[in-house]
TORDREN-145116 format. One record per residue: residue number from 1; x, y, z negated of N, C-alpha, C in turn; residue in three letters. Coordinates in Angstrom, 1 decimal, decimal comma, always signed. Layout:
<resi->NUM	nxx->X	nyy->Y	nzz->Z	caxx->X	cayy->Y	cazz->Z	cxx->X	cyy->Y	czz->Z	resn->Ala>
...
***
This chain:
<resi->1	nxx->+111,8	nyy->+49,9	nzz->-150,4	caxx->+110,9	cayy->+51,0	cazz->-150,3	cxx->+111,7	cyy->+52,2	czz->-149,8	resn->Unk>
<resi->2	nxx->+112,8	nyy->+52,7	nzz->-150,2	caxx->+113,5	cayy->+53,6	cazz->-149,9	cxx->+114,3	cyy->+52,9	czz->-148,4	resn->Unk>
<resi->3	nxx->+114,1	nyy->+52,1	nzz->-147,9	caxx->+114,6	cayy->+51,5	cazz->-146,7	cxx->+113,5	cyy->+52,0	czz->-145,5	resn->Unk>
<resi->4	nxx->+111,9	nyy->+52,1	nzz->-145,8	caxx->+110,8	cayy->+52,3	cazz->-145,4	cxx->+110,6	cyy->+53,7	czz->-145,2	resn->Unk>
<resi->5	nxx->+110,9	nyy->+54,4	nzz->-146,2	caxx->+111,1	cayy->+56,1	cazz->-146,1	cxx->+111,9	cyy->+56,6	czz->-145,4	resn->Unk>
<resi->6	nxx->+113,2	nyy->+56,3	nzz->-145,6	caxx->+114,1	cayy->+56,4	cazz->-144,5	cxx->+113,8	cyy->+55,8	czz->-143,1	resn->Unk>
<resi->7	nxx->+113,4	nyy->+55,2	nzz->-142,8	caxx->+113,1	cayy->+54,9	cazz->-141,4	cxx->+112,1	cyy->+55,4	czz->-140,8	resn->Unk>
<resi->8	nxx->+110,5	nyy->+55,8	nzz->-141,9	caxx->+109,4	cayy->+56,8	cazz->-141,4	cxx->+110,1	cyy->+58,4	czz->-141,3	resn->Unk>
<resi->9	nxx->+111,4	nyy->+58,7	nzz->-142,1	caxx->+111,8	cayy->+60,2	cazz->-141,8	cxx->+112,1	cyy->+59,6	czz->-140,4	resn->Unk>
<resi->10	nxx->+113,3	nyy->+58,5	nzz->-140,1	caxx->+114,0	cayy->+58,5	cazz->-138,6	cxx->+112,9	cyy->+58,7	czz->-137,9	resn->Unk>
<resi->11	nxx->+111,7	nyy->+58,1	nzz->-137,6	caxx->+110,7	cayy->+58,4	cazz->-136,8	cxx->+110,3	cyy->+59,6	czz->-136,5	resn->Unk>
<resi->12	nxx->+110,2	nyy->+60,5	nzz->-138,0	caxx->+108,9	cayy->+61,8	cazz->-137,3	cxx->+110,3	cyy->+62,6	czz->-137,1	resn->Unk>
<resi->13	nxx->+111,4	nyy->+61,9	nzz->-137,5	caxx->+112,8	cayy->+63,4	cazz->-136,9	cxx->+113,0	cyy->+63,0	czz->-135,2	resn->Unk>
<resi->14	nxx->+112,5	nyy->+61,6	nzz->-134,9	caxx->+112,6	cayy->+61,5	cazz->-133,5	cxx->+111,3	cyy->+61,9	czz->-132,6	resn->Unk>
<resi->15	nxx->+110,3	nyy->+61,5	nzz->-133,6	caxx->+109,0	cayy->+63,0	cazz->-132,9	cxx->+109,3	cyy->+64,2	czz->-132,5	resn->Unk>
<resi->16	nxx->+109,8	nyy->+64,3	nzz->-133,7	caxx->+110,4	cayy->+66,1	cazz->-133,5	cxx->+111,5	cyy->+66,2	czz->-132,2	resn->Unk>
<resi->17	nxx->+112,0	nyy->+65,7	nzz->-132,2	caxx->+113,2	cayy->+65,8	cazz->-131,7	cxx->+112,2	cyy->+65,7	czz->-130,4	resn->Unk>
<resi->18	nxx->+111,8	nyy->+64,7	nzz->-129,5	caxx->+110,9	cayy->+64,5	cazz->-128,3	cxx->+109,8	cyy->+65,6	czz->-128,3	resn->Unk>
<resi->19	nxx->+109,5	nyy->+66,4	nzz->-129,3	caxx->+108,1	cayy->+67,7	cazz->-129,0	cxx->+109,5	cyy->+68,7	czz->-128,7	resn->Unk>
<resi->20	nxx->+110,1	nyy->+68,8	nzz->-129,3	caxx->+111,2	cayy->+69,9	cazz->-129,3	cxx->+111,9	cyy->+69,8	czz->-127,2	resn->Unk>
<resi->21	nxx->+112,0	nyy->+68,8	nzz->-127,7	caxx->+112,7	cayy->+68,3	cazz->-126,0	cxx->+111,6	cyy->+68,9	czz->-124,5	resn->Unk>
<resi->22	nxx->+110,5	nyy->+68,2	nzz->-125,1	caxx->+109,4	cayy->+68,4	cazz->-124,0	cxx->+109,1	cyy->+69,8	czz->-123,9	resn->Unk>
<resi->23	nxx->+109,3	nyy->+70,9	nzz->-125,2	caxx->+109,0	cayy->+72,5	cazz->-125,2	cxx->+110,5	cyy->+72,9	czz->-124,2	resn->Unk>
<resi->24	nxx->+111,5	nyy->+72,3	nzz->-124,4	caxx->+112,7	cayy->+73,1	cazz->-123,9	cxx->+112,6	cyy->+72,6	czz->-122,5	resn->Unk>
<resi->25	nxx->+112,2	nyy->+71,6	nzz->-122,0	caxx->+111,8	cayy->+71,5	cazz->-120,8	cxx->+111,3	cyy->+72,1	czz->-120,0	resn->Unk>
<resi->26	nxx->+109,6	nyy->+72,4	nzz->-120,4	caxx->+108,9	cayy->+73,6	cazz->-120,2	cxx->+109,1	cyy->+74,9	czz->-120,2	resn->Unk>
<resi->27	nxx->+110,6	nyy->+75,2	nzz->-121,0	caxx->+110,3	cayy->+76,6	cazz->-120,6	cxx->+111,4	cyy->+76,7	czz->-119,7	resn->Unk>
<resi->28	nxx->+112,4	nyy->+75,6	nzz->-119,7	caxx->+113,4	cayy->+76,1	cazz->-118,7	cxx->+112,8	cyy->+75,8	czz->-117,1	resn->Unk>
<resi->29	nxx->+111,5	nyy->+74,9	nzz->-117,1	caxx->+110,7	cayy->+75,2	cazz->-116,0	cxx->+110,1	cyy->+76,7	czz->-115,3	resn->Unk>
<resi->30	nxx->+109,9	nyy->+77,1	nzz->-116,8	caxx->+109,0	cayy->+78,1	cazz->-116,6	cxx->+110,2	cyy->+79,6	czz->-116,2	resn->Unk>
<resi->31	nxx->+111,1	nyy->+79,5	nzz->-116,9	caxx->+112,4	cayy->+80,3	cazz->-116,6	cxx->+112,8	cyy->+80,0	czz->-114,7	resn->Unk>
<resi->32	nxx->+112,9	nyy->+78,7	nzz->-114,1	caxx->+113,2	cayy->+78,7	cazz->-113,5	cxx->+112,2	cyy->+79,1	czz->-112,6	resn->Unk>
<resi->33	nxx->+111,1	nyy->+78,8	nzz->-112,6	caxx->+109,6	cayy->+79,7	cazz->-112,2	cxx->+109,9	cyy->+81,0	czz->-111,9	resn->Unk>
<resi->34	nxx->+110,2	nyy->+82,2	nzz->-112,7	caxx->+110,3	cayy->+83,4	cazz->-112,8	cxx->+111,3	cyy->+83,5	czz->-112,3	resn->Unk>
<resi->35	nxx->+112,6	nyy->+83,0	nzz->-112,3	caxx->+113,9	cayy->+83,2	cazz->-111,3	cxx->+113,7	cyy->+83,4	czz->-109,8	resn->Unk>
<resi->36	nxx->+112,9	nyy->+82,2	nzz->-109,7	caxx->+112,3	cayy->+82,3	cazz->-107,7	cxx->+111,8	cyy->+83,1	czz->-107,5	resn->Unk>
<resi->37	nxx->+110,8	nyy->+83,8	nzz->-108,5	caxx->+109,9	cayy->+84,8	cazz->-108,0	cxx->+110,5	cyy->+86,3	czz->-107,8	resn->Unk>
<resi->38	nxx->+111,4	nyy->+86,4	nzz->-108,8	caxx->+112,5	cayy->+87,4	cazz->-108,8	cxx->+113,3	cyy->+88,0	czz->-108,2	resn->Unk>
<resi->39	nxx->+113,7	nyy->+86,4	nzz->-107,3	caxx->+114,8	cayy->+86,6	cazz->-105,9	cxx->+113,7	cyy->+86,6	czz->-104,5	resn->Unk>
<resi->40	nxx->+113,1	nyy->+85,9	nzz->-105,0	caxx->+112,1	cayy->+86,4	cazz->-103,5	cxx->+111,5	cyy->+87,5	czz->-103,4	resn->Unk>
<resi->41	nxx->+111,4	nyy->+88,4	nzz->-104,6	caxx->+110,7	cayy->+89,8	cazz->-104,4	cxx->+112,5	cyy->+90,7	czz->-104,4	resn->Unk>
<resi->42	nxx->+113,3	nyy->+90,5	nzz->-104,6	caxx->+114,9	cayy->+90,5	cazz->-104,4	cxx->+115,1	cyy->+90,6	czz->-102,7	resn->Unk>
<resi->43	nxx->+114,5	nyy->+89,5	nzz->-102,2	caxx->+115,1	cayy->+89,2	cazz->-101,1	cxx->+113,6	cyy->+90,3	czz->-99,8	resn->Unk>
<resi->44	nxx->+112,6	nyy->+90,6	nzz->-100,7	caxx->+111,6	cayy->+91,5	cazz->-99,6	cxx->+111,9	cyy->+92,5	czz->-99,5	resn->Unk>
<resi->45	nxx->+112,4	nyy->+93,3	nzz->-100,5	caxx->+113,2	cayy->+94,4	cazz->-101,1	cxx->+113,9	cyy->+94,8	czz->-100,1	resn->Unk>
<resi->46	nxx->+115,5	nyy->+93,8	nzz->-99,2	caxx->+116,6	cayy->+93,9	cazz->-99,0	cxx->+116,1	cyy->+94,3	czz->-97,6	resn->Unk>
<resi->47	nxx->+115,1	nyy->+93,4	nzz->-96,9	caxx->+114,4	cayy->+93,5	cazz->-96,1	cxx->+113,8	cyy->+94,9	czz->-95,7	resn->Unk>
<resi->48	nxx->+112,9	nyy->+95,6	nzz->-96,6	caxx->+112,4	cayy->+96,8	cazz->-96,5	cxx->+113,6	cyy->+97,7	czz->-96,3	resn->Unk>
<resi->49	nxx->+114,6	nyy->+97,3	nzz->-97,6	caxx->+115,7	cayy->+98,6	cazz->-96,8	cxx->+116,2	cyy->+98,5	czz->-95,9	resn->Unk>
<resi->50	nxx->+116,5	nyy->+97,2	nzz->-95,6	caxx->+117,4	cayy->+97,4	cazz->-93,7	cxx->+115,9	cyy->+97,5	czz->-92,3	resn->Unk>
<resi->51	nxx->+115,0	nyy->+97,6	nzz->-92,6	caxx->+114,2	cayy->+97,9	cazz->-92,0	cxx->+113,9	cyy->+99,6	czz->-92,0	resn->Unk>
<resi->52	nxx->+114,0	nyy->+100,1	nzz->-93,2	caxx->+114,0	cayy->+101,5	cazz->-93,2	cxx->+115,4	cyy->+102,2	czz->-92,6	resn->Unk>
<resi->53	nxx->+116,3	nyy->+101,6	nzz->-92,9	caxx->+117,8	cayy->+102,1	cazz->-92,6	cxx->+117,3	cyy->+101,9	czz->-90,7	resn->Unk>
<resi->54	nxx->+116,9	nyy->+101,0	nzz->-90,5	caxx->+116,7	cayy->+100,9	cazz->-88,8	cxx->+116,0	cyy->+101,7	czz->-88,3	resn->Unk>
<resi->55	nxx->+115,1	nyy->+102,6	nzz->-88,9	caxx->+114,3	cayy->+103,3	cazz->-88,5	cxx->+114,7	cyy->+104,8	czz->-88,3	resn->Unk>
<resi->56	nxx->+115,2	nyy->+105,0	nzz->-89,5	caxx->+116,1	cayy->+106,3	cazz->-89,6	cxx->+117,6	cyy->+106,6	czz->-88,8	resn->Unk>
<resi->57	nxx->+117,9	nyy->+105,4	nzz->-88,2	caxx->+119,4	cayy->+104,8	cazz->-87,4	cxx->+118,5	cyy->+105,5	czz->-85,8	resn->Unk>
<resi->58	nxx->+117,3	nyy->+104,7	nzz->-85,5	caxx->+116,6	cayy->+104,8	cazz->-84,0	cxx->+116,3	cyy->+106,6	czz->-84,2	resn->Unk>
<resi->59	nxx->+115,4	nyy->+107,2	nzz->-85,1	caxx->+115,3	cayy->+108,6	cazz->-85,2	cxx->+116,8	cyy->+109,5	czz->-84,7	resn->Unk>
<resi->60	nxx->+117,8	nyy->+109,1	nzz->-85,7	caxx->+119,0	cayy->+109,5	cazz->-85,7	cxx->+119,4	cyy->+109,7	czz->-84,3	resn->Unk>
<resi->61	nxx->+118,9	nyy->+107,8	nzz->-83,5	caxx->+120,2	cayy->+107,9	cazz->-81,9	cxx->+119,0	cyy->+109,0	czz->-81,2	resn->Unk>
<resi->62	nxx->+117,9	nyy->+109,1	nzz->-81,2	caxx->+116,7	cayy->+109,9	cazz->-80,3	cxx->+117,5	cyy->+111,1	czz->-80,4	resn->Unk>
<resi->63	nxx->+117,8	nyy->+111,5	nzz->-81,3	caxx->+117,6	cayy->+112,7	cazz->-81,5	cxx->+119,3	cyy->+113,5	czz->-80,9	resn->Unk>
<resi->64	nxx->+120,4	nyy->+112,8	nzz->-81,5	caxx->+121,3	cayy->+112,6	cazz->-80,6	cxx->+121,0	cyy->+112,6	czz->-79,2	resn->Unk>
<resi->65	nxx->+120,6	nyy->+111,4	nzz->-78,3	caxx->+120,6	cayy->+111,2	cazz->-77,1	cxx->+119,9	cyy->+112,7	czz->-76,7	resn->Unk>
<resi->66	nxx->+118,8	nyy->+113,0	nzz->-77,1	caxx->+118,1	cayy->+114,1	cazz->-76,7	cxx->+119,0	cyy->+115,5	czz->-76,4	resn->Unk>
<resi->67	nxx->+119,3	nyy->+115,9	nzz->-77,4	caxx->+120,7	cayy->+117,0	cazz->-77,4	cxx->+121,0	cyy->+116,6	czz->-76,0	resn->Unk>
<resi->68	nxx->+121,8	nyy->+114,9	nzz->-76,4	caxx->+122,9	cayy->+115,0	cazz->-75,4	cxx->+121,9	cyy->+115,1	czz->-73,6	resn->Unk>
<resi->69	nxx->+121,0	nyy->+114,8	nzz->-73,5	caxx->+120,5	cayy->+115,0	cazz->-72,5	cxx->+119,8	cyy->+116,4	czz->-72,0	resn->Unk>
<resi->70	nxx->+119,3	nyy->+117,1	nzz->-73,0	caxx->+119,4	cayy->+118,8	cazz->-73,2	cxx->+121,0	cyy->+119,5	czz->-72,5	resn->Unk>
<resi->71	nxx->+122,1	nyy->+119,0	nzz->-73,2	caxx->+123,3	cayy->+119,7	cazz->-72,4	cxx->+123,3	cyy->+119,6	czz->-71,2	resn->Unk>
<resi->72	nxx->+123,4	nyy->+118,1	nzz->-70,7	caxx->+123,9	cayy->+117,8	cazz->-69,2	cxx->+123,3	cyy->+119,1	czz->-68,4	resn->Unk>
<resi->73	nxx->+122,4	nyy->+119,3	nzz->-68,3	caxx->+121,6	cayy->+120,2	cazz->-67,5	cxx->+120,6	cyy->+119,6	czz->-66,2	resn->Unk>
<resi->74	nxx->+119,9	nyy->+118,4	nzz->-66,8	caxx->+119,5	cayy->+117,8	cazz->-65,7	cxx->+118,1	cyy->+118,5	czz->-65,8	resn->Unk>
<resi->75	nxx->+117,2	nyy->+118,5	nzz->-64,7	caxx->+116,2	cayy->+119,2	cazz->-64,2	cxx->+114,6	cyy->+118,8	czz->-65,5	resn->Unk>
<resi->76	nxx->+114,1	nyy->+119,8	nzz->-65,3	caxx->+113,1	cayy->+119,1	cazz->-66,4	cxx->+112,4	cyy->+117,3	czz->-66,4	resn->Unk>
<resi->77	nxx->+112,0	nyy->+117,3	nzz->-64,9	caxx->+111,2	cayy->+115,8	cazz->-65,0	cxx->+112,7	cyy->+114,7	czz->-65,2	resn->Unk>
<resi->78	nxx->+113,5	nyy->+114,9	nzz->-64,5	caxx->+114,4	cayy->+114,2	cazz->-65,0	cxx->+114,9	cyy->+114,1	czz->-66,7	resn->Unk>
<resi->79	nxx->+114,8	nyy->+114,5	nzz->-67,0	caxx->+114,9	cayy->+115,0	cazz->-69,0	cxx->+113,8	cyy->+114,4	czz->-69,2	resn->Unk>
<resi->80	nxx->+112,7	nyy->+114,9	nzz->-68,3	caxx->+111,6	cayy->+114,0	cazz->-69,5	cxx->+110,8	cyy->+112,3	czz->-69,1	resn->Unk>
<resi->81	nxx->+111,5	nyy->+112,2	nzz->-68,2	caxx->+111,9	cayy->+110,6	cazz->-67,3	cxx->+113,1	cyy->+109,9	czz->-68,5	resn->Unk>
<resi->82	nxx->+114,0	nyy->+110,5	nzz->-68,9	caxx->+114,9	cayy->+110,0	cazz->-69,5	cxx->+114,5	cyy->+109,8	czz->-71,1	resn->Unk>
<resi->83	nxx->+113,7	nyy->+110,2	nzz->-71,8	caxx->+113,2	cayy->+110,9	cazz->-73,1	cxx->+112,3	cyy->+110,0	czz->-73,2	resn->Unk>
<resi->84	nxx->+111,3	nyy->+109,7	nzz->-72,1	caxx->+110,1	cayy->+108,5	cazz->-72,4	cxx->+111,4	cyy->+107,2	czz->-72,5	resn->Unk>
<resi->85	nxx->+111,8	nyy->+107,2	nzz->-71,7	caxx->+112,6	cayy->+105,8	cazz->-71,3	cxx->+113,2	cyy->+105,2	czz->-72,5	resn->Unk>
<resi->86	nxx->+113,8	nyy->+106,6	nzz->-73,1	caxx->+114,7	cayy->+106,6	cazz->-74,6	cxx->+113,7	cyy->+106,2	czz->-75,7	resn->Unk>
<resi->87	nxx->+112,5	nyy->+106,5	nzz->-75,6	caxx->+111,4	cayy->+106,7	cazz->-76,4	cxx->+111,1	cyy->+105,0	czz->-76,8	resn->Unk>
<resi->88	nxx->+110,7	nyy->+104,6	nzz->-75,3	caxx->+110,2	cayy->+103,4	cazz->-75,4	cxx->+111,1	cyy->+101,9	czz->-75,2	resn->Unk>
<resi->89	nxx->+112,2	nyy->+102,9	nzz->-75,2	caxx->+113,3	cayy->+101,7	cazz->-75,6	cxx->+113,4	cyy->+101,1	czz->-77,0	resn->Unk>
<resi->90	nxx->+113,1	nyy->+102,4	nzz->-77,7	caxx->+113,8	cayy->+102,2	cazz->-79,0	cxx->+112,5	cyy->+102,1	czz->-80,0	resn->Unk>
<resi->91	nxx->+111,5	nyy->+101,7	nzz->-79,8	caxx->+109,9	cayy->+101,5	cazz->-80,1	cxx->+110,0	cyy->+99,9	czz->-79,7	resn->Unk>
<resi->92	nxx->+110,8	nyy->+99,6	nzz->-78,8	caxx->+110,6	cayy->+98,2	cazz->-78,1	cxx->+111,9	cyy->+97,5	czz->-79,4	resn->Unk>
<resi->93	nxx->+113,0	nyy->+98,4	nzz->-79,5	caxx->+114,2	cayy->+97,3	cazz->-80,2	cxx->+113,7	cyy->+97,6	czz->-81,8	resn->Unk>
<resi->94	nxx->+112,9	nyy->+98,2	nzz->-81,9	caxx->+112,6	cayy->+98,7	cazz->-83,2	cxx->+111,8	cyy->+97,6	czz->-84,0	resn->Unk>
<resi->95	nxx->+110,7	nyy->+97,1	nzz->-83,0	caxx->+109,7	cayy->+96,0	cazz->-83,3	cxx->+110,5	cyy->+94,9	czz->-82,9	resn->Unk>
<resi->96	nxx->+111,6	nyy->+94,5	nzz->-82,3	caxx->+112,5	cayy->+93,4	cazz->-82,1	cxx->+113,4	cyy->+92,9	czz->-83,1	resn->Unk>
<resi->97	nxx->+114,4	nyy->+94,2	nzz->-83,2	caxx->+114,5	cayy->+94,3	cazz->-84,7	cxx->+113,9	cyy->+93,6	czz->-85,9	resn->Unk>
<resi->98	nxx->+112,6	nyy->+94,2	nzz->-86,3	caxx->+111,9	cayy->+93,8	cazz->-87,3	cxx->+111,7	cyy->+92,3	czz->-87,3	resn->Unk>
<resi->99	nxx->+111,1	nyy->+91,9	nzz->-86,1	caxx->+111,4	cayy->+90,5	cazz->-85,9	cxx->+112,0	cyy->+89,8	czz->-86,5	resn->Unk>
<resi->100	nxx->+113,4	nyy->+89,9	nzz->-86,0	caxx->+114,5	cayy->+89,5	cazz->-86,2	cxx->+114,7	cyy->+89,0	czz->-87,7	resn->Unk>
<resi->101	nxx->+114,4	nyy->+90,2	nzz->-88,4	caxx->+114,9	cayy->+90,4	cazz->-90,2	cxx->+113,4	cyy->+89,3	czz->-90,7	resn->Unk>
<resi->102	nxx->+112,7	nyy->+89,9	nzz->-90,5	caxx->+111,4	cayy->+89,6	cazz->-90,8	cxx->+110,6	cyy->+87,9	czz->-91,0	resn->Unk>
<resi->103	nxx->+110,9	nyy->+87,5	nzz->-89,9	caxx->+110,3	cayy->+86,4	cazz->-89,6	cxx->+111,3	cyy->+84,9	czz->-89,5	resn->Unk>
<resi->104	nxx->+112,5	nyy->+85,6	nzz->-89,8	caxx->+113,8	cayy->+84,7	cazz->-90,4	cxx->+113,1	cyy->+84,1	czz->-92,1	resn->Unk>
<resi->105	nxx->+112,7	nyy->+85,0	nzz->-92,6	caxx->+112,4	cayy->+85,0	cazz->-93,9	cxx->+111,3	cyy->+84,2	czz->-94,0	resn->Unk>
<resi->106	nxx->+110,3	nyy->+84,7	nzz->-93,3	caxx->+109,2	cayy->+83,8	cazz->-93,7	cxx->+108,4	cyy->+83,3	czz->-92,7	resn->Unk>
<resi->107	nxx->+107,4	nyy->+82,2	nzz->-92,9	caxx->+107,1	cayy->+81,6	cazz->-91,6	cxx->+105,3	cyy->+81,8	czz->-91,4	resn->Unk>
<resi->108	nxx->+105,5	nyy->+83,2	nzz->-90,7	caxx->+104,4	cayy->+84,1	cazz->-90,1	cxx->+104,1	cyy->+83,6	czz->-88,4	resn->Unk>
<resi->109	nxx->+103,2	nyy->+83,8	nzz->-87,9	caxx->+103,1	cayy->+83,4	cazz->-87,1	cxx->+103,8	cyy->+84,3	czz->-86,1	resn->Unk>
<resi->110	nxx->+104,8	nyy->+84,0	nzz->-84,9	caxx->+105,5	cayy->+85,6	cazz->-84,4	cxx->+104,8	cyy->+86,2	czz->-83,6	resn->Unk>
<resi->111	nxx->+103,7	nyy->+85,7	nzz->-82,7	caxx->+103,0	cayy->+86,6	cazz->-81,7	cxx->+101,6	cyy->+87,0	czz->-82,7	resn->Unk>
<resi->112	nxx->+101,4	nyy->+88,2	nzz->-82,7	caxx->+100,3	cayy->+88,3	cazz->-83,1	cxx->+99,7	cyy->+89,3	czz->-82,3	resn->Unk>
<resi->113	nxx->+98,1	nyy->+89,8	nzz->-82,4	caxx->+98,0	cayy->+90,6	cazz->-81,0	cxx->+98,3	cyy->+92,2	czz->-81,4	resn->Unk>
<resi->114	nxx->+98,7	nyy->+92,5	nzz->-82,8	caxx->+99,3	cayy->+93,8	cazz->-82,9	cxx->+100,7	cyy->+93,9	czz->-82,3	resn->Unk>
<resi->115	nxx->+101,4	nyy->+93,0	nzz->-82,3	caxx->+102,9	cayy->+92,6	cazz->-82,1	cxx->+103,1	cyy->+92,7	czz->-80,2	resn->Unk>
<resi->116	nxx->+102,3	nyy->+91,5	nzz->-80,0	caxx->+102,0	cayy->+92,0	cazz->-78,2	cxx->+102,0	cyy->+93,3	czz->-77,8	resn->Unk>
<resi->117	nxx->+100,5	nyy->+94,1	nzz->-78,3	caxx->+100,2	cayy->+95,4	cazz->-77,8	cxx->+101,4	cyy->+96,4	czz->-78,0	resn->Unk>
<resi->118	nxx->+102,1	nyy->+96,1	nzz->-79,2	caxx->+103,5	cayy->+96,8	cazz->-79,3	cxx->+104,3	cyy->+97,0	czz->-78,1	resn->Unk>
<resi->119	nxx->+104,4	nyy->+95,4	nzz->-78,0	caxx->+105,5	cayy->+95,2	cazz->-77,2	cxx->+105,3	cyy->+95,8	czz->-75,7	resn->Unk>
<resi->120	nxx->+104,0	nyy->+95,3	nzz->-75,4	caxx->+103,1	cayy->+95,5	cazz->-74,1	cxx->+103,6	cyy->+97,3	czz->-73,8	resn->Unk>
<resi->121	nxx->+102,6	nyy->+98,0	nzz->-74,7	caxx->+103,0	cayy->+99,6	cazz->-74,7	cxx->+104,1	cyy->+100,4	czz->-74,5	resn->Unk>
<resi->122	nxx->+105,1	nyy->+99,2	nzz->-75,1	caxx->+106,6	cayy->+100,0	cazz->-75,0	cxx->+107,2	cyy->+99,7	czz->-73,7	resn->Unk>
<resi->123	nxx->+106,8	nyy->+98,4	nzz->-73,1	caxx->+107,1	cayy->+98,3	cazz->-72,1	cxx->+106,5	cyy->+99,2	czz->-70,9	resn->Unk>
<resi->124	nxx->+105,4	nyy->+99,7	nzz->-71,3	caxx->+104,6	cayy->+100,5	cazz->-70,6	cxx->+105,2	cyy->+101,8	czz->-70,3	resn->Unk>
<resi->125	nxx->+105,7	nyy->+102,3	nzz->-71,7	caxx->+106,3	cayy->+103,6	cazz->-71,5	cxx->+107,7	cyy->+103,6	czz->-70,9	resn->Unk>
<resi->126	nxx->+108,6	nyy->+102,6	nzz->-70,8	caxx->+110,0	cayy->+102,5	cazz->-70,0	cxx->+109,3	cyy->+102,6	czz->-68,6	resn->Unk>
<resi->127	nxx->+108,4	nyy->+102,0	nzz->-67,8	caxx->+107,8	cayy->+101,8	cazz->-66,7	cxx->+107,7	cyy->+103,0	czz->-66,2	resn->Unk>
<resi->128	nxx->+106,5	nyy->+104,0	nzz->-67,2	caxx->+105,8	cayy->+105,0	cazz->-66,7	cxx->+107,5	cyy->+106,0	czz->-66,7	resn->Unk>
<resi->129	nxx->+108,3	nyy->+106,2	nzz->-67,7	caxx->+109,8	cayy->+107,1	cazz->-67,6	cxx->+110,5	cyy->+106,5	czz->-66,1	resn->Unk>
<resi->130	nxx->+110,7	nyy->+105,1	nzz->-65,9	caxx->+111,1	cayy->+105,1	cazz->-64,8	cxx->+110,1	cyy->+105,4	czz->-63,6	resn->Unk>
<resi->131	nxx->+109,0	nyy->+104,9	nzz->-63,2	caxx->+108,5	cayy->+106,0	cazz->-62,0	cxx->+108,5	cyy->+107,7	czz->-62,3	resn->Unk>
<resi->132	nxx->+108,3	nyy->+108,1	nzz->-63,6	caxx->+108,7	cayy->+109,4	cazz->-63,1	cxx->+110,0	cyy->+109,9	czz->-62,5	resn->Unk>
<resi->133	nxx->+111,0	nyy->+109,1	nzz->-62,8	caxx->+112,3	cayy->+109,7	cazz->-62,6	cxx->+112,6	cyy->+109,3	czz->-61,1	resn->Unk>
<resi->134	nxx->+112,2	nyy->+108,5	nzz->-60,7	caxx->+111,8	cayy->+107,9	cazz->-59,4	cxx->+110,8	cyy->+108,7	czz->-58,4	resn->Unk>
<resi->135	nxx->+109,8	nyy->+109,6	nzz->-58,9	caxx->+109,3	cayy->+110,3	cazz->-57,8	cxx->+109,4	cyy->+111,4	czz->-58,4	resn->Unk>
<resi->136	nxx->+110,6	nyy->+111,5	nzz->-59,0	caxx->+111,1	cayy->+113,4	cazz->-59,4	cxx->+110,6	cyy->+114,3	czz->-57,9	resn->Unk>
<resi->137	nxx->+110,9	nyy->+114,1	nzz->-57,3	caxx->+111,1	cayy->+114,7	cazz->-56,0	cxx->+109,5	cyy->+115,0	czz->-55,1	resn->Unk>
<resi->138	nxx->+108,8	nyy->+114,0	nzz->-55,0	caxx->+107,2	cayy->+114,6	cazz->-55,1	cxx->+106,7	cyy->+115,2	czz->-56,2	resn->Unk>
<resi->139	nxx->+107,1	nyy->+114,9	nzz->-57,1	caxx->+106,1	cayy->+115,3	cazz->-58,5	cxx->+106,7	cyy->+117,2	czz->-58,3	resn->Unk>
<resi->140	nxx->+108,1	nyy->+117,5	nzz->-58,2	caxx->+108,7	cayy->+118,6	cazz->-58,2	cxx->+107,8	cyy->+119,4	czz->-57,1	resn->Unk>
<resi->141	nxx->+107,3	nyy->+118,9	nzz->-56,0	caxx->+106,8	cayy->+119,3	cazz->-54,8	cxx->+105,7	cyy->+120,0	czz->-55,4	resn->Unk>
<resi->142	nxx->+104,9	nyy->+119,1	nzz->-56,3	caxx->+103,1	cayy->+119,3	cazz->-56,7	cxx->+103,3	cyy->+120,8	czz->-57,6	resn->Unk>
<resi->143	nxx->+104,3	nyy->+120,2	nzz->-58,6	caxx->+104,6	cayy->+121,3	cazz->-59,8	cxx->+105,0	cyy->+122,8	czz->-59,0	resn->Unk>
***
């Protein structure tokens, strides 16, 4: 009898023992659940800052370059030939950039048609800075 008791305790301590098991399972699932989630909002984070640091970096060189193109003493349309060019250079590496950071990370589609028109327009404005600087000399004539 006491052979029978003992062996129904071994059982429901090995019940226990397997509910107990199956709970620590679960939560170290569930821990490992919230870890991912943690570093991936970790890893969007790191993203947003070197994306803002890039922004404030392109402001920074404009504004630089500008000066430095204010001293030289070059003629107005020339200045403002050089200033679109600067403009839409760094509008073009800006959205390349982000690219770059961005789409490493996660798998977005890369062409989209806000992304195009970006690109398209910046390209537009190096274009339109180089023909101005290119017909400085008529345009000077009209002005």
């Amino acid at each position: 009898m006491a052979e029978i008791r003992s062996a129904k305790a071994v059982d429901d301590l090995s019940d226990q023992f397997e509910k107990y098991k199956e709970k620590l399972t679960q939560y170290d699932e569930e821990r490992e659940n919230k870890y991912l989630k943690i570093m991936d909002q970790v890893d969007k984070q790191k993203v947003n800052f070197i994306e803002i640091l890039g922004f404030f970096a392109a402001i920074l060189a404009f504004i630089m370059t500008s000066v430095n193109i204010a001293i030289k003493g070059y003629s107005f349309l020339q200045t403002a030939a050089l200033l679109i060019i600067l403009s839409g250079s760094l509008t073009l590496a800006f959205v390349l950039f982000r690219y770059l950071i961005d789409y490493q990370a996660e798998s977005k589609p890369l062409l989209t048609l806000k992304s195009i028109f970006i690109v398209l327009f910046s390209i537009a404005i190096i274009a339109v800075g180089i023909l101005l600087g290119a017909c400085e000399n008529e345009l000077s004539n009209i002005l």
